[in-house]
C-alpha positions as CSV (number, residue, x, y, z in Angstrom):
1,X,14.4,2.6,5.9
2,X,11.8,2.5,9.0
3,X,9.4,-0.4,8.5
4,X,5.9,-0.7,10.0
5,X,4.5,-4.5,10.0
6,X,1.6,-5.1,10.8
7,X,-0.2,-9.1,11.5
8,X,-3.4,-10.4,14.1
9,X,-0.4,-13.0,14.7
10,X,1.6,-11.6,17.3
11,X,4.1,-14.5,17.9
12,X,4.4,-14.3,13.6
13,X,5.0,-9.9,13.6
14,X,7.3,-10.0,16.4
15,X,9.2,-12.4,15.0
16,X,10.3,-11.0,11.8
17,X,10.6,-7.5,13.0
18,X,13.1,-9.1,15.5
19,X,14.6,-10.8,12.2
20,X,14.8,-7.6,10.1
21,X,16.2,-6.0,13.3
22,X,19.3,-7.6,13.5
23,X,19.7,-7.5,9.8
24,X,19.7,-3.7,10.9
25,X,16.9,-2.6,9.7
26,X,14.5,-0.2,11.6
27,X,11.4,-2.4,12.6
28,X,8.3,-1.3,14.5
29,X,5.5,-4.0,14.4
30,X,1.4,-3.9,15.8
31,X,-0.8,-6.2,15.8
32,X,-4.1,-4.8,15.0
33,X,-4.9,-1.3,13.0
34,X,-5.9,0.2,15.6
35,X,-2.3,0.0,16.7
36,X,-0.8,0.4,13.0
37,X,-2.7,3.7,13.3
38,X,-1.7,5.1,16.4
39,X,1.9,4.5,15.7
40,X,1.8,5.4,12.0
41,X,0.7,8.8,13.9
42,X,3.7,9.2,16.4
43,X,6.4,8.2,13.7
44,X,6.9,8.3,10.1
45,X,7.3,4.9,8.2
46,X,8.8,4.5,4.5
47,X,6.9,0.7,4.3
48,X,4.3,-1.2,5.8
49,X,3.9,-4.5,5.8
50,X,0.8,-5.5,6.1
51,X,-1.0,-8.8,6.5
52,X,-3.9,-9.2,4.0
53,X,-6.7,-10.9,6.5
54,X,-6.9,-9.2,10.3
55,X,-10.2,-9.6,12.5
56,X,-10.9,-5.9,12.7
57,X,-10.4,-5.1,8.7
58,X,-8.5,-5.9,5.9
59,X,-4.6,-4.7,4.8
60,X,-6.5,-3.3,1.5
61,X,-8.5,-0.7,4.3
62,X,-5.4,-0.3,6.2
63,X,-3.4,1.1,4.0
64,X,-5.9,3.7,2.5
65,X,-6.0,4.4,6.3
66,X,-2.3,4.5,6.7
67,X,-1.7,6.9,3.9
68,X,-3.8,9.2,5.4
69,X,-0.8,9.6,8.1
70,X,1.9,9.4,5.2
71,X,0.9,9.4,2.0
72,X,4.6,8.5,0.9
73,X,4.4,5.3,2.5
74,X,4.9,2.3,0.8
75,X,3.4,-0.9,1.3
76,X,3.9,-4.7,0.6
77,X,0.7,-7.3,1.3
78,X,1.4,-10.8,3.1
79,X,-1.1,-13.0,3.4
80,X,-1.4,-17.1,5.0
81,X,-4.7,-17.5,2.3
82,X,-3.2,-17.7,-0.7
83,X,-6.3,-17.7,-3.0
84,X,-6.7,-16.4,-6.8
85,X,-8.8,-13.6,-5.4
86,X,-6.3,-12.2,-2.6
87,X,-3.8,-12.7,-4.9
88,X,-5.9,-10.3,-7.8
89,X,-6.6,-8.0,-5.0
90,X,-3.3,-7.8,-3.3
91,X,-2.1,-7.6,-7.1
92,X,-4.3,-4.7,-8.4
93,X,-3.2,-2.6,-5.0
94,X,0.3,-2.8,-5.4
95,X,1.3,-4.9,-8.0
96,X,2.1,-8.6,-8.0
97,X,5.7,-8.5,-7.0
98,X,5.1,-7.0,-3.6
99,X,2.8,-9.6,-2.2
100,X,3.8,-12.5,-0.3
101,X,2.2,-15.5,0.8
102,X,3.3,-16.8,4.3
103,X,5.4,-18.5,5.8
104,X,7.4,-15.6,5.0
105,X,11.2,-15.9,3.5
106,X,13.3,-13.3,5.7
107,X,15.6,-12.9,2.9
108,X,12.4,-12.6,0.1
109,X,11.2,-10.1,2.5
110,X,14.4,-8.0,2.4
111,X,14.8,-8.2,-1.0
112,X,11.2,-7.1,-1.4
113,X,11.4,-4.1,0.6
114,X,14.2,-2.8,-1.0
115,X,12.4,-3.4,-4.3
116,X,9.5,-1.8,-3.3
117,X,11.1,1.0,-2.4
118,X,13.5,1.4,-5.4
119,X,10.5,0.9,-8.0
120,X,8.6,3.4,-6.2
121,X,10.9,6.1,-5.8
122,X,12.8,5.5,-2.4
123,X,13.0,7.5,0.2
């Protein structure tokens, strides 16, 4: 599983792709779309991560963008605003088990991914 996250919050993005790294999972992080973008371009990505609110745009626009790249890709939504309409939103995109509200749980995270990718047809 290679793992794209993606968070404005540098100190937060680094921190759990270090995380999910020595859990041995393959972690590449950016944090701004621009970046996402350019490495979603270079490398192909099973999941992204991607945090719901970011200066530039939004995870929603993001991930139309990314699949672009890799239609395949799969994608969970994190977010540090946890309001009824991110939550509909983030909901309605990928359904409600695969969005997370931070601080995130490493271990929530994990088990997530490997939901995601099971419910959606792995990789």
């Amino acid at each position: 599983m290679r793992i794209l996250l993606v968070d404005d919050e540098e100190e937060l993005v680094s921190t759990l792709a270090e995380r999910l790294s020595y859990r041995g999972l393959d972690t590449d992080w950016a944090c701004s779309a621009k970046e996402a973008l350019s490495k979603s371009g270079q490398q192909i990505y099973d999941i992204a991560v991607l945090d719901i609110k970011m200066p530039e745009t939004d995870g929603f626009k993001l991930k139309r963008q990314l699949q672009e790249n890799n239609p395949k890709m799969k994608f969970i939504f994190m977010t540090g605003h946890g309001s009824d309409n991110y939550y509909h939103i983030g909901s309605a995109e990928t359904g409600r088990e695969f969005y997370l509200v931070k601080p995130v749980n490493i271990d929530l995270l994990i088990d997530k991914l490997n939901e995601v990718l099971q419910k959606q047809g792995g990789v």
